[in-house]
C-alpha positions as a printed NumPy array, in Angstrom:
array([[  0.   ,   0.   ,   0.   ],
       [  1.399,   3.527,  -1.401],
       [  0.535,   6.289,   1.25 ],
       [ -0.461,   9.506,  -0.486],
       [  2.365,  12.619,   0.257],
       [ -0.112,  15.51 ,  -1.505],
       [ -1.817,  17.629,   1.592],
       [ -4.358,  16.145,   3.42 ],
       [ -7.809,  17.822,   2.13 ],
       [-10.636,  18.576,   4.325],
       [-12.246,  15.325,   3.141],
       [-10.281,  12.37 ,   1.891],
       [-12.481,   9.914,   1.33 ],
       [-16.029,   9.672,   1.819],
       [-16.242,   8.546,   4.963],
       [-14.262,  11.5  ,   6.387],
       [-17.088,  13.799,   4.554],
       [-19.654,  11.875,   6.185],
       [-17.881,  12.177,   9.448],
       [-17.39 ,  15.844,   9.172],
       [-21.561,  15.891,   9.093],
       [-22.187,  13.721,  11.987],
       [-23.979,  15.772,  14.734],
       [-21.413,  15.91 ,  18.597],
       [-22.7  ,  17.288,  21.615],
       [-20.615,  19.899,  21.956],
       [-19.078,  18.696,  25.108],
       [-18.048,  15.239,  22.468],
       [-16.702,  17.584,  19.565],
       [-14.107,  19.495,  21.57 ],
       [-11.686,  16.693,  21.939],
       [-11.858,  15.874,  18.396],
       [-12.054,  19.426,  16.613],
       [ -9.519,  20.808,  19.155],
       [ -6.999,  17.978,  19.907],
       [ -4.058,  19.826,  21.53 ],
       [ -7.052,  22.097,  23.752],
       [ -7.672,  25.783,  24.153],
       [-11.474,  25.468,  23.461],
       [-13.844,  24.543,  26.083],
       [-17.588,  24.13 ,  26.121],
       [-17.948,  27.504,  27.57 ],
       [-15.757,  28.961,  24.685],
       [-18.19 ,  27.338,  21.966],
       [-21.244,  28.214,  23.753],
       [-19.66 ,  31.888,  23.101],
       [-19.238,  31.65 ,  19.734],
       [-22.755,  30.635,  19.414],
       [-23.942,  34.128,  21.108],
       [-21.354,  36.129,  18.253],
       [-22.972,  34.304,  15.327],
       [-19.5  ,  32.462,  14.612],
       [-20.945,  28.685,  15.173],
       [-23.975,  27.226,  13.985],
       [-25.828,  24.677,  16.461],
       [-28.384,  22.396,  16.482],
       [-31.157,  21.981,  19.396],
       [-32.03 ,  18.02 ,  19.22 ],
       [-34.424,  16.972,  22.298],
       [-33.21 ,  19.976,  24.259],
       [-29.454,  19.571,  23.482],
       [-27.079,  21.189,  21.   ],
       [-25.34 ,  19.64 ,  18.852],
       [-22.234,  20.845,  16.112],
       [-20.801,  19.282,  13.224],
       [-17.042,  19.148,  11.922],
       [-17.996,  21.386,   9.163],
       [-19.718,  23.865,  11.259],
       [-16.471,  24.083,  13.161],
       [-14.326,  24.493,  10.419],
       [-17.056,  27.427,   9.077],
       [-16.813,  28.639,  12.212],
       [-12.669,  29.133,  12.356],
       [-12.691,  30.565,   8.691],
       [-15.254,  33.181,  10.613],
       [-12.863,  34.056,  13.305],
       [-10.031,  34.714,  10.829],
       [ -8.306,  37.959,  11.935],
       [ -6.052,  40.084,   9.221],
       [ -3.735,  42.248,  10.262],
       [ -4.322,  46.044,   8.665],
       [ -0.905,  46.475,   6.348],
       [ -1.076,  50.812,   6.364],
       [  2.19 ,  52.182,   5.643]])
């Protein structure tokens, strides 16, 4: 088996697109969006009151997919001003 060396895309195959669909309480998707930390519950609950991250009331709970986190850091993008 030959492993691929071109950059990873946001979805390989299509299981990863399904996966990045799948609805995660949001409590479940910050271990897997945010590996290595610096997000917490509280921090996407936040992001929901800016607008930034869309979320899904199921039965009384929200819920977030992959994709809306990825939306959601293309959202929070910041540019720096270049003025001479």
């Amino acid at each position: 088996m030959t492993q691929s060396t071109s950059p990873k895309n946001e979805a390989d195959t299509p299981e990863d697109d399904a996966r990045l669909h799948v609805p995660y309480r949001l409590a479940d998707i910050v271990p897997i969006a945010f590996p290595n930390g610096g997000m917490t519950v509280n921090g996407l609950r936040n992001e929901v009151r800016k607008g930034r991250l869309d979320v899904y009331l199921i039965a009384g709970k929200h819920f977030t997919t992959l994709a809306d986190i990825e939306e959601m850091k293309k959202r929070c993008v910041v540019r720096q001003d270049t003025r001479d």
